[in-house]
Each structure stands twice: as C-alpha cells, then as structure tokens.
C-alpha positions in Angstrom: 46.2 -2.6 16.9 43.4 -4.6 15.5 41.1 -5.0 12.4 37.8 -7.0 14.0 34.7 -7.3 12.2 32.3 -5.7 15.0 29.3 -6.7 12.6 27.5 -8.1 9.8 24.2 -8.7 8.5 22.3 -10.5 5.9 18.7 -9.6 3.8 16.5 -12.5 3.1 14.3 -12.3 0.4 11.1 -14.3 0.4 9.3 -16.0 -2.7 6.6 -18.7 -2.7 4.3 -18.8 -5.4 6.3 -19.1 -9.0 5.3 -16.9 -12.6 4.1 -20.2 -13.1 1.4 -20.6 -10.4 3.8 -23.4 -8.7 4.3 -22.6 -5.4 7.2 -23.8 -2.5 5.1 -25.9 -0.4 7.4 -25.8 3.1 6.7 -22.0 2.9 3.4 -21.5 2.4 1.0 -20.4 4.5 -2.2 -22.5 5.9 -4.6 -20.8 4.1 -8.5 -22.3 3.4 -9.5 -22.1 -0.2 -12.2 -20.2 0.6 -9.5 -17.2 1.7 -7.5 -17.4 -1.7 -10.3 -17.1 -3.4 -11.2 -13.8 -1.4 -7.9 -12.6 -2.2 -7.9 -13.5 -5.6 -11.6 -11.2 -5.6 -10.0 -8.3 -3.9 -7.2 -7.9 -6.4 -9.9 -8.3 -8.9 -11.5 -5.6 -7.4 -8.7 -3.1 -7.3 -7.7 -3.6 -11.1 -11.4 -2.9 -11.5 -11.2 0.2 -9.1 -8.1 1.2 -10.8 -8.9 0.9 -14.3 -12.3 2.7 -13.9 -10.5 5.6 -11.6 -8.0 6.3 -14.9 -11.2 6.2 -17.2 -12.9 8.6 -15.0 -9.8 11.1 -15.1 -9.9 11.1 -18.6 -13.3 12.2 -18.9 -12.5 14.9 -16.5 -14.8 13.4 -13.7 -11.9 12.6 -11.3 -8.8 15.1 -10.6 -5.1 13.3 -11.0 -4.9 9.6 -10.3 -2.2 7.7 -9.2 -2.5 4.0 -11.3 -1.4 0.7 -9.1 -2.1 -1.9 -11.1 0.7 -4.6 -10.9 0.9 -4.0 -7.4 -2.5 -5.6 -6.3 -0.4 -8.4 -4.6 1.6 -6.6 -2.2 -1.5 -4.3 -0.9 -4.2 -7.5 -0.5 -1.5 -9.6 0.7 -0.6 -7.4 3.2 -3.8 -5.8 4.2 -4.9 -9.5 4.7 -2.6 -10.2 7.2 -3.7 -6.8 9.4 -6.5 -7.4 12.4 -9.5 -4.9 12.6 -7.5 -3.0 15.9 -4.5 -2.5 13.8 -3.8 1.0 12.7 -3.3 1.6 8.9 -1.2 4.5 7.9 -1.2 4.9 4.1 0.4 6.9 1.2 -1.4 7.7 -2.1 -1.3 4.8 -3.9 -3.2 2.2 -1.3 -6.6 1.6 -2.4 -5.9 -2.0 -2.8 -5.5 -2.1 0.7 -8.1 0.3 1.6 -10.6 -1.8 -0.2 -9.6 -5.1 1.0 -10.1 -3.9 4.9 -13.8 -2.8 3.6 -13.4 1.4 2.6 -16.4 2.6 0.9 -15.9 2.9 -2.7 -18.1 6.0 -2.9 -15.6 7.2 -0.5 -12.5 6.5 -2.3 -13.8 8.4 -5.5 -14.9 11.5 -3.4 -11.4 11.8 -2.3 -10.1 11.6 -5.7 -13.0 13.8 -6.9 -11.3 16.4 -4.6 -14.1 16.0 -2.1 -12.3 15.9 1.7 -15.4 13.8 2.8 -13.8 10.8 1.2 -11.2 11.1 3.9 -13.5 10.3 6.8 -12.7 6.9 7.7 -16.0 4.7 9.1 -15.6 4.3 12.7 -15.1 0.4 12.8 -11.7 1.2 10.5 -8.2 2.5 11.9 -7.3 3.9 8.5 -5.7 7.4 8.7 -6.0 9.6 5.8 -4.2 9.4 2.9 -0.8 11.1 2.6 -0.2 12.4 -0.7 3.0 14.3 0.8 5.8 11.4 0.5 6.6 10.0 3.4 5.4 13.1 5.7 2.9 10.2 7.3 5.9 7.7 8.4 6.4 9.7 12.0 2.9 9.4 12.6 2.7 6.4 12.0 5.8 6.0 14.7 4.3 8.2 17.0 0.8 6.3 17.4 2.6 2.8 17.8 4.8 5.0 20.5 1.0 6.0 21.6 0.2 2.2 21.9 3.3 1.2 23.9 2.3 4.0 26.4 -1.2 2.5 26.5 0.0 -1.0 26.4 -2.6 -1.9 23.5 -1.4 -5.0 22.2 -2.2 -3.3 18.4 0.3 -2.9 15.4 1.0 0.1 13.1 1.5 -0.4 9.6 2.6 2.3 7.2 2.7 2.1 3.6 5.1 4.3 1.3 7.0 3.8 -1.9 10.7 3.4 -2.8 10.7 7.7 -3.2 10.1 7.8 0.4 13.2 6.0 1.5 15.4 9.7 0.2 13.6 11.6 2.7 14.3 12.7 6.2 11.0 11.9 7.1 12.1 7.8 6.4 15.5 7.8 8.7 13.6 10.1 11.6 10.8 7.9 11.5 13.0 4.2 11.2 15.5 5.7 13.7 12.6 6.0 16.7 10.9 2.9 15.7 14.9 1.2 16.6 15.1 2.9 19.5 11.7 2.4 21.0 11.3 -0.7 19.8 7.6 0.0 18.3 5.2 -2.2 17.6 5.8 -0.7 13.7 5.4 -2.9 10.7 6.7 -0.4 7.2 6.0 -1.8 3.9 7.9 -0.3 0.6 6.1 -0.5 -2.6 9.4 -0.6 -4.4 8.0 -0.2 -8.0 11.2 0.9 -9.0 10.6 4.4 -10.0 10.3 7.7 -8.2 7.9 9.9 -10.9 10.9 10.0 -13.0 13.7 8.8 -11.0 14.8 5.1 -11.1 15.9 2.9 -7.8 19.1 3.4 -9.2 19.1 7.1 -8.7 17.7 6.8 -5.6 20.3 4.8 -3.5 23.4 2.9 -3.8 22.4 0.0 -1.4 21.7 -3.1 -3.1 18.1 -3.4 -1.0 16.2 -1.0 0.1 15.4 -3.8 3.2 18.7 -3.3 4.1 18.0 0.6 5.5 16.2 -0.5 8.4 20.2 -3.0 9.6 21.8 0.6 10.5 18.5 1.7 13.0 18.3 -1.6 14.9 15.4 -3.9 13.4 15.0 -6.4 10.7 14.4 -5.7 7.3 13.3 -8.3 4.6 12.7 -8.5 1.1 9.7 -10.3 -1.0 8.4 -10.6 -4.3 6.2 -8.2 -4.2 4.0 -9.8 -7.4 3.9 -12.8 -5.1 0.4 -12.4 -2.4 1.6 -15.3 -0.7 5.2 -14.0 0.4 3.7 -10.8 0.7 1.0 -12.0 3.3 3.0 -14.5 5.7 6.1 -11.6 5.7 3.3 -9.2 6.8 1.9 -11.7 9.4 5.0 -12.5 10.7 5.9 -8.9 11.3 2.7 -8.0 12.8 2.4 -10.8 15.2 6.6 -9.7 16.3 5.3 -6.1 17.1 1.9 -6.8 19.3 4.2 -9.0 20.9 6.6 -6.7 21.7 9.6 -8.1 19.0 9.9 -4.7 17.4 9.3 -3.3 14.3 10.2 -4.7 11.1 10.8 -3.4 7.0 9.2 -5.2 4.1 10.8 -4.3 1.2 7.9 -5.2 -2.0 9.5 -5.8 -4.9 7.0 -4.8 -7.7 6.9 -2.8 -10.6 4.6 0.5 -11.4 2.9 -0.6 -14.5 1.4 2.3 -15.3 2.5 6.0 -15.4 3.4 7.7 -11.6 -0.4 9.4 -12.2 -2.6 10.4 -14.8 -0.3 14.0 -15.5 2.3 11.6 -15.7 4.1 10.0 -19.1 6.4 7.4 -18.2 6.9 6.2 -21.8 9.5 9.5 -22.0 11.9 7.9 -19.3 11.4 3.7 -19.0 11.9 0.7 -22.1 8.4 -0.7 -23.4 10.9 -3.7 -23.0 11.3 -3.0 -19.2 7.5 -2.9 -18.8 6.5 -6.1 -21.2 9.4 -8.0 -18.7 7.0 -7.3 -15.5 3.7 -7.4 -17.4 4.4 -11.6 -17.8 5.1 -11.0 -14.1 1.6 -9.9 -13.4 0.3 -10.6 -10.0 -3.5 -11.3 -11.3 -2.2 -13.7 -13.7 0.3 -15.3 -11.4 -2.3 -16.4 -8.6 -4.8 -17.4 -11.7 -2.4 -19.8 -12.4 -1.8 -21.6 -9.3 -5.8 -21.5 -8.7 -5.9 -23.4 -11.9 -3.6 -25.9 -10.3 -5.8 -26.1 -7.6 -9.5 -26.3 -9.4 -10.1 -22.7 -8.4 -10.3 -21.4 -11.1 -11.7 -21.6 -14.8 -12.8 -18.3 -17.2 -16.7 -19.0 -16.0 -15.7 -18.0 -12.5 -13.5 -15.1 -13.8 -16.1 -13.5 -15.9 -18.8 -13.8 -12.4 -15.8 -11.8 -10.6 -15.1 -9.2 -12.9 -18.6 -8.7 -13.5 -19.2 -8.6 -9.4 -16.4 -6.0 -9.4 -17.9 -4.0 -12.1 -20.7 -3.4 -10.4 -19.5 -3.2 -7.3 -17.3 0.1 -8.9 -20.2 1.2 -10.7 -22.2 1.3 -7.9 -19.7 3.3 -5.9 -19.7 5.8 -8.8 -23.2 6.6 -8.9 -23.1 7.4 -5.1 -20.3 9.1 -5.2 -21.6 11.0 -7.9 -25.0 11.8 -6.1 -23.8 13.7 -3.6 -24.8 17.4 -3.6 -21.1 19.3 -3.8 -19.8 21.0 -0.9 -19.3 24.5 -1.1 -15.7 25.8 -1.8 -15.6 27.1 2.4 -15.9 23.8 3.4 -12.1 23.3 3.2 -11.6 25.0 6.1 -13.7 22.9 8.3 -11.3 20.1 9.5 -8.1 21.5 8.9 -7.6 22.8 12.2 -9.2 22.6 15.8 -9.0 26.1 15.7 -8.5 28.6 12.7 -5.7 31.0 12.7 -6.5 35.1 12.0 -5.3 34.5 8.8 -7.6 31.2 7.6 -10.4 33.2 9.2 -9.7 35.7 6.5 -9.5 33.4 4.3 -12.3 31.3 4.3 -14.4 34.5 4.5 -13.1 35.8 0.9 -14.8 32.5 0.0 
C-alpha cells in the first residue's frame, strides 16, 4: 500500500496598482503615458455609456439594462491587451470592452433598444453578438479557437462571462475541450460576486473560481479585477501563450457589481449598503486617477475635458441611434436562420 500525493496546484493572484494609486513597479507593464491616458478615457467613456444607458431605461427609451459600472477596469484592461485578428466572444454585460475595440455607440443602444441591427458587428471587428443566455456562448467561443487551430491562424479567442456562468454545463463542456485541445482560448470571469440574487458563496465551495480551470488541464489566475494594470498584462500574457500555441488560460476578475444585476433588478433586497460602500472606495475610476496624479496625468481641468468628450461622444450616439426609422416587427425573422422552418414561415406571416 501507499498514500502518494499524485498532485498539487497553486492560484496566483495578481495586483499592481494600490487603492492608493501606488503601484508595484517590478510588475508593471511598459506602458507610454500616452496609452494610460487612453485607458483612463475609455473607462471614462463606459461610466458615461453606462450611466446614460440606466437614464435612458428609466424614461422608457431603452428596454432592461444590465449596469457595469465598477467593472470598467477589467473590460478596458483586457480589451486593451486583444489585437484587431483576435476573436471577442462576449456576454451581456461587455460594452466596456466593446467600446474600447471601437463598437459604434449608436449600435450599442439599438441593441438595447431591442433593435437586432445593433448586433451587426462592422467588418474590421471580430466581435460576436452578445449572449444574453449565460454562458450558452463559451462553446463557441471553444469551437472557433478549435476553428483557428485547424486553420493554423496564429489568432486568440477571448470569451467573457460572469461568476453565474461558472454553475453551468455550458462552463465545464466548454473548459474541458479547451484542456484537451489545447486552444488558443483566453476566458475572463467578471466575478462581481453575485449571480442576480445569488452570492459566490452560493455558487461554489472552491475558494477561487481560477482554480476550476486546475481539474481540465490549463492555468488559471486570479487578479484584482478594480486594478487595469493587473487586468491588462494577465490578459497579454495569456493571449500571447495561446497564438503561440501554450494553451488556454482562466482570468478570474475580482470586482464587484455596483449596481443592481439590470434595471428590473433591486439588489438593495439581498446585499449590505455596507458591502457596497466597502467596494465603492475600491472604485477602479478613482483608483487609476490616483496614480495619474502621481504621475502629472492628471488634475480636475483634464477630467472635466474627458467627461465632457464622453458626453458628447454618448449623446451623439443617442441621437443616431434614435434617428433610425424602426424596423417592422417581421424583421425578426430575418437573420435567425439560413433557412426558416414551416413553422417560423407561419409565423412571421401572422406578423
């Protein structure tokens, strides 16, 4: 008989830049000025997108929102960190990743308009729709880096979910082919800590959620997901490992949903204003503003020019998204299959 340890792992977690704008210099990235300040003006930009989207609900001129702000450093860190041949797989609550890779704005508010004409991706971007169904898009996003390895493209596949996603099948089909295969696959987990309703707590017993991707064969890390500077070298790293052929690899983002799950949503009946004025001094905005300061990057002249760049920017995006005659109700039908079935036929001709 014997009693051998056959194996153990370990999960790293990765933090650079300090709630006090201080950041650890033997880990941060070479980054020119000029490109923190572009990432300090995206997140800028999707607050702005995000506060305007909620505003826009509430006068009935958008259908349900889903709010991300406090998470604007884990989707510009990581979209910066992405080349313009990677393919972008996203959930619902990525627009500050969609609008850091260039979407239209217009575009974005058609979608949430309930116009499907927002999902039609300009041709120089390799975003896929948006899955609102959780974690339904993490095959696909297996399947075209499986496409890629065929091809040999020397591309990545990133696909975004939150912590919810990690309790469905979809999640351990997807993670187990990616460890298999080894795909050029990078996943990145918003972990904001609550499904809707349901907190990590309910939603696993493993002390990461990084650790999931140990049992199918690939690396999984952790970062401060409030931290852009973490969030963008873990994402580099892991992209440059799949194009050249290391494997895929699990960023868990350790963040915090601010505000509620989406505009039908009322998370003040299940989380501590307590709990959500602990994260709010962890704000990601305020955290980079911070170390810019340090760095003479910053001052409240340059932050009013941004927010009123971003404003308008939003407001612009608005007024053509707003401009555009309506389609009629039929047009649903048009690109949800190649072919309709007898029965959508029927359907779309009741319309």
């Amino acid at each position: 008989m014997s009693n051998e340890t056959i194996v153990q792992f370990r999960v790293e977690r990765l933090s650079i830049l300090d709630e006090n704008g201080v950041v650890d210099e033997s880990l941060m990235p070479s980054l020119p000025d000029a490109e923190i300040l572009r990432m300090y003006e995206c997140m800028v930009l999707a607050r702005t997108f995000d506060q305007r989207a909620v505003a826009l609900q509430r006068e009935g001129r958008l259908g349900t929102y889903p709010p991300s702000i406090g998470q604007e450093a884990a989707q510009v860190g990581s979209a910066f960190a992405l080349q313009p041949t990677d393919w972008v797989f996203p959930s619902f609550r990525e627009m500050g990743v969609q609008l850091t890779l260039g979407y239209p704005i217009r575009q974005l508010f058609q979608y949430w308009a309930g116009d499907e004409r927002g999902q039609h991706s300009p041709q120089e971007l390799n975003i896929f729709p948006i899955s609102v169904s959780v974690g339904t898009h993490i095959p696909h996003a297996v399947g075209a880096a499986m496409a890629a390895r065929y091809r040999r493209d020397p591309v990545a596949v990133i696909a975004y979910f939150g912590d919810g996603a990690t309790s469905k099948g979809d999640f351990h089909e997807g993670f187990n082919m990616a460890g298999l295969f080894r795909l050029p696959v990078v996943f990145i987990c918003q972990n904001n800590q609550w499904a809707i309703s349901v907190p990590l707590s309910g939603q696993t017993a493993a002390q990461t959620l990084a650790q999931k991707a140990v049992a199918y064969g690939f690396e999984g890390v952790q970062v401060d997901g409030n931290d852009v500077f973490a969030v963008y070298r873990a994402t580099r790293d892991a992209l440059e490992k799949a194009r050249s052929g290391g494997g895929a690899t699990f960023i868990e983002c350790l963040t915090y949903r601010m505000a509620d799950h989406t505009t039908s949503d009322d998370a003040g009946r299940y989380r501590s204003a307590g709990d959500v004025a602990a994260w709010s001094a962890r704000d990601p905005l305020l955290r980079l503003e911070r170390f810019m300061t340090g760095r003479g990057l910053w001052n409240e002249q340059y932050q009013t020019e941004i927010r009123e760049r971003a404003t308008a920017e939003v407001d612009a995006g608005i007024a053509a998204m707003e401009a555009e005659p309506l389609l009629e109700a039929a047009a649903m039908f048009d690109h949800t299959c190649a072919a309709l079935s007898p029965r959508q036929v029927w359907q779309r001709e009741g319309l």
